[in-house]
N, C-alpha and C positions, 0 to 999 in steps of 0.2 A: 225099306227102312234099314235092313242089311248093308245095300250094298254100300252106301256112305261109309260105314265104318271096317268096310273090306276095302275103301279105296285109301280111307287115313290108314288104315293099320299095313296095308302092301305099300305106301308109297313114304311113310316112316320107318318101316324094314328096307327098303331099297335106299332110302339116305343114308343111314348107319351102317348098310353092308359098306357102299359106296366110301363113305368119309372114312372106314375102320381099315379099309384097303388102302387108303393113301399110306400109310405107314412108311418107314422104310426097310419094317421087316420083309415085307412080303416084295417089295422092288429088291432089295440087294438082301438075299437070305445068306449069302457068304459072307456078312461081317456080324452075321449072331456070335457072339460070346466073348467079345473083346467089353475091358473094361474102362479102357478111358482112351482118350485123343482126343484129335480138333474135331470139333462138330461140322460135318457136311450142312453146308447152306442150303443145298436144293430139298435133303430131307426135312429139315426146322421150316423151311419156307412150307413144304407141301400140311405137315403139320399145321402151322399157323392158319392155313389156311381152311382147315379142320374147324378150329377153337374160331375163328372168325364168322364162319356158317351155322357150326355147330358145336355149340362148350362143351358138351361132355364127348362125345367122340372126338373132338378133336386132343381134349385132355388124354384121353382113353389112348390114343396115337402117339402122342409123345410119352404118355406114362412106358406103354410097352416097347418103343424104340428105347429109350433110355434102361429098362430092364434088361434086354437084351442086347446091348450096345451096338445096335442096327444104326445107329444114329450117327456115330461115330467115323468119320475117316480110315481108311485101311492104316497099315502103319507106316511111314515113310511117307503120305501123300500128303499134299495142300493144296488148296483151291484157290490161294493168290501167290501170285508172285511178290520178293520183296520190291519196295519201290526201289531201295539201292542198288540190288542186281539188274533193275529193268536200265542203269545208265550204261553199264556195257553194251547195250546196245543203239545208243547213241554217240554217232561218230562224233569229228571236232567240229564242223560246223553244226551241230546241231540237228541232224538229219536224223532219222530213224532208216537202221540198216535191216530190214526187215527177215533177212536170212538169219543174223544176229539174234533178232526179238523171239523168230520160231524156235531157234536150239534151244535160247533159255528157259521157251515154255515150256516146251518137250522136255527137255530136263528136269525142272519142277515139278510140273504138274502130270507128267506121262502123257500128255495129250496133242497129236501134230493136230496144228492150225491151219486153214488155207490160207498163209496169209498172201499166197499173191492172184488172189481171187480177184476180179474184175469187182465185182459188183462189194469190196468193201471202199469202205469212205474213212478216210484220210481227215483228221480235224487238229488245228492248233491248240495246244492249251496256254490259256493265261498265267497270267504270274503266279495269281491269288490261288488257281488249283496246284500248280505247282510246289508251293509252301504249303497247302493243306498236307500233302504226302511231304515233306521235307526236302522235297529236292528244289533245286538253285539253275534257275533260267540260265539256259547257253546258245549260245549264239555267236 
């Protein structure tokens, strides 16, 4: 009769450890005590995914990222580039100069790209995604 509720109650203590560790205090404890910036996506996403499985641990996650501004960006970083800056690195034909695309991102975001990886894929965009970010088809 015990053991039923030694396996709810160990395997409800191992969700909440589990869900309360996604934070992003405990991944990036070097951005405790900052109080404002842009919100890291990968932390808000791991959080959501928290509140998704579990409301109150996942609550519990962003409450305490946000307390401690674990959540936050370091200062100076972003996680997207502008779409304006991404047209310097389209030449006049229209091409993507891919040596071009890496400095920019490394420049932005601190982060080298492989971009002349074999195994990446190359894809056209349409007009219509185009205009969703503001930029104007060239060719």
């Amino acid at each position: 009769m015990r053991t039923p509720y030694r396996v709810i109650g160990g395997t409800l203590a191992v969700t909440l450890l589990t869900q309360l560790s996604a934070c992003g205090t405990l991944f990036f404890p070097d951005r405790r005590g900052q109080i404002e910036g842009r919100i890291d996506p990968v932390v808000a996403a791991l959080n959501a995914v928290g509140i998704l499985f579990y409301v109150i641990p996942g609550l519990i996650a962003f409450g305490i990222d946000f307390a401690t501004g674990a959540i936050y960006l370091p200062n100076g970083q972003h996680a997207q580039v502008d779409p304006q800056e991404l047209n310097k690195a389209v030449d006049a034909e229209g091409k993507i100069d891919n040596a071009r695309l890496k400095a920019l991102i490394e420049q932005h975001t601190g982060h080298s790209l492989p971009l002349d990886d074999p195994r990446l894929s190359h894809s056209s965009a349409s007009a219509e995604q185009l205009a969703a970010y503001g930029l104007q088809p060239a060719a």
